[in-house]
C-alpha positions as CSV (number, residue, x, y, z in Angstrom):
1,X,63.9,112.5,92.7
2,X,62.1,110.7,95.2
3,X,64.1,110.5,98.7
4,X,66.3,113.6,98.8
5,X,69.2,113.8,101.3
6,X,70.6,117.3,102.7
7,X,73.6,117.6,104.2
8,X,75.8,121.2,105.6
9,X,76.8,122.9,108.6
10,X,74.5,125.1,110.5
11,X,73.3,128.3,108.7
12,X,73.9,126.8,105.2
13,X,69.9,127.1,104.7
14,X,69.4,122.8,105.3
15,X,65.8,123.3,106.7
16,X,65.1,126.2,103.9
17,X,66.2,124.2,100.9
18,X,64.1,121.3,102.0
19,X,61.0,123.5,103.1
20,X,61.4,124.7,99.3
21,X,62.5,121.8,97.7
22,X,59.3,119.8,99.4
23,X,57.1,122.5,98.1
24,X,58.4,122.2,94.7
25,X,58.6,118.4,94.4
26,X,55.8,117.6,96.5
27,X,57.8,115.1,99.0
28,X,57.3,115.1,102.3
29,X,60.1,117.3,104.9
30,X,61.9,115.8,107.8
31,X,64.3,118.1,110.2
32,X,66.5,116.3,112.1
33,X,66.6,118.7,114.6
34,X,63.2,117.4,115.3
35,X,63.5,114.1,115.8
36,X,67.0,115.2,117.7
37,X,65.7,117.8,120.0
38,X,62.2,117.1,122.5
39,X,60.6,120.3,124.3
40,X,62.9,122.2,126.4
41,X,65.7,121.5,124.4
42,X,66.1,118.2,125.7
43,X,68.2,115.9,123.8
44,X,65.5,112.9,122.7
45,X,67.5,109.4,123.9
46,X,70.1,108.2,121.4
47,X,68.1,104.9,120.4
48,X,64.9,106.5,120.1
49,X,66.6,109.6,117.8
50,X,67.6,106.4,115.6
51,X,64.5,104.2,115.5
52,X,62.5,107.8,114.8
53,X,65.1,108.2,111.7
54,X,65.2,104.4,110.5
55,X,61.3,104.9,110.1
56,X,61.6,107.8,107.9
57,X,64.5,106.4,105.9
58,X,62.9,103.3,104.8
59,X,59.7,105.1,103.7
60,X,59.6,105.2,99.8
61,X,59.8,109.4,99.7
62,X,61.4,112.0,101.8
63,X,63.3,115.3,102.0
64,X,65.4,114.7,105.4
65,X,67.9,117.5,106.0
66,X,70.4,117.3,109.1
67,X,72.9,115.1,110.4
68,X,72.6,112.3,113.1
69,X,75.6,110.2,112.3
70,X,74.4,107.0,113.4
71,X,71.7,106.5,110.4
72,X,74.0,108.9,107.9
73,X,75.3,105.8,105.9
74,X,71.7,104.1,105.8
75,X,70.2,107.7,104.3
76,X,73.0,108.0,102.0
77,X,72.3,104.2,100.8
78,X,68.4,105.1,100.5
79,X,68.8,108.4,98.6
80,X,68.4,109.1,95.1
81,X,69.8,112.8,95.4
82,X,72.5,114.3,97.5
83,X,72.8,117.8,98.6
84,X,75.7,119.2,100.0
85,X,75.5,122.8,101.0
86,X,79.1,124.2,101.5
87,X,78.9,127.7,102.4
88,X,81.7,130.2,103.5
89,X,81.9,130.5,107.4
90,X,81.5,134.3,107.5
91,X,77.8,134.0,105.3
92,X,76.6,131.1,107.8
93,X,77.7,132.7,110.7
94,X,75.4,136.0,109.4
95,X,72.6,133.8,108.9
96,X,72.9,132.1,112.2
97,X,73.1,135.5,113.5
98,X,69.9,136.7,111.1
99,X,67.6,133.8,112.4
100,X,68.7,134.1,115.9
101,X,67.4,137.7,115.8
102,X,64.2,137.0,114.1
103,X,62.9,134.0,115.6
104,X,64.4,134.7,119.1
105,X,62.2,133.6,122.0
106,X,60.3,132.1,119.5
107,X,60.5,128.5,117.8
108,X,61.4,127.6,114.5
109,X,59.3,125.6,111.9
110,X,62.1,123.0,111.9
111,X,62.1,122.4,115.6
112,X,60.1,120.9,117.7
113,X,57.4,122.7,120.2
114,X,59.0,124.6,123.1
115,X,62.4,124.9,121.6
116,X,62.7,128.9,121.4
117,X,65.1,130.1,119.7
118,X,68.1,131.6,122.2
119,X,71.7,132.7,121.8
120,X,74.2,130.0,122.6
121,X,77.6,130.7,123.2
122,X,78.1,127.0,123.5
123,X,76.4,126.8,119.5
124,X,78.5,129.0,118.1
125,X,81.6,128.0,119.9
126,X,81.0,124.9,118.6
127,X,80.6,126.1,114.9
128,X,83.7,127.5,115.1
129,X,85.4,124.8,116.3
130,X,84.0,122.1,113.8
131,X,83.8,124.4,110.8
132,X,86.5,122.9,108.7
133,X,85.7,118.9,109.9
134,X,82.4,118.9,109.0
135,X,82.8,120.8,105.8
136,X,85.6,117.7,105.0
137,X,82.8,115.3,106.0
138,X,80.4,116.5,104.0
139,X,82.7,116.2,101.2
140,X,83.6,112.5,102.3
141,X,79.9,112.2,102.2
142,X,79.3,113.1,98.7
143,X,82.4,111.0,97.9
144,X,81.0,108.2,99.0
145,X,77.6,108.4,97.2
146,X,76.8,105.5,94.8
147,X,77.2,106.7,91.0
148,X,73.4,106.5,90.6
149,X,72.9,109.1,92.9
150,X,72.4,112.7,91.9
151,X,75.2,114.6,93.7
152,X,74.6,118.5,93.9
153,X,77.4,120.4,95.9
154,X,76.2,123.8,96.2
155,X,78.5,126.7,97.6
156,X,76.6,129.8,97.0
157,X,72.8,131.0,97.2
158,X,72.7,131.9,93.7
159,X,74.0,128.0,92.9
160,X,70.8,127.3,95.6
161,X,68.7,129.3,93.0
162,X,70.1,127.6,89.9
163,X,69.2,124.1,91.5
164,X,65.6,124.9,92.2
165,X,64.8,127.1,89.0
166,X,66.3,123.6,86.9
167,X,64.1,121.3,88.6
């Protein structure tokens, strides 16, 4: 396991797998969320987003949980592991919920500086809206993976648990 590639929908725990996965392994974490995101919550330019991921994908180690469909098929062509979390709607929408609370007004680990967390209607409108299209994608995703690649779908913390207590 050398270049690890995490994929789900938001509240799946993406950022906390990889936070624990990088402290177990001893690879080096990347959020997309910071590379996608500058301070203010200004969206970083589109070429710039993909030149910052390109660099990271053709290092020789990484953890890089998120999306950013324009590199997606380059990461999944680096990776030697794929994780898929694919958790139910009504337990990501709790954690969304969860981390809004406890980090509100202040900013995550996994985003950048000056990005506090706040309550968006547009967010979770837009979870709802792309709940069952991105869960299919990330499917597709794993689909696609080469056969050498260590495909892990996980759909429940306790098969989150299992993954890290076998490594």
């Amino acid at each position: 396991m050398q270049r690890v590639m995490i994929i789900g929908q938001p509240g799946s725990g993406k950022s906390t797998l990889a936070r624990l996965l990088g402290e177990k392994t001893g690879l080096p974490v990347y959020h997309i969320d910071q590379i996608h995101w500058m301070s203010g919550w200004n969206e970083r330019p589109k070429p710039e987003k993909i030149a910052m991921a390109m660099e990271v994908q053709n290092r020789d180690t990484w953890i890089f949980e998120g999306g950013l469909g324009a590199t997606k098929e380059h990461r999944l062509s680096r990776c030697d592991t794929l994780i898929n979390l694919d958790f139910p709607l009504p337990l990501r929408a709790w954690r969304v919920a969860k981390r809004t609370l406890h980090h509100y007004g202040k900013t995550r680990p996994d985003l950048p500086d000056g990005c506090p967390e706040q309550v968006s209607l547009e967010f979770w409108k837009w979870i709802w809206d792309t709940r069952e299209k991105n869960r299919l994608a990330g499917l597709r995703w794993m689909a696609k993976a080469e056969p050498d690649v260590a495909v892990h779908h996980l759909r429940s913390p306790s098969d989150v648990s299992r993954f890290l207590d076998s490594l």
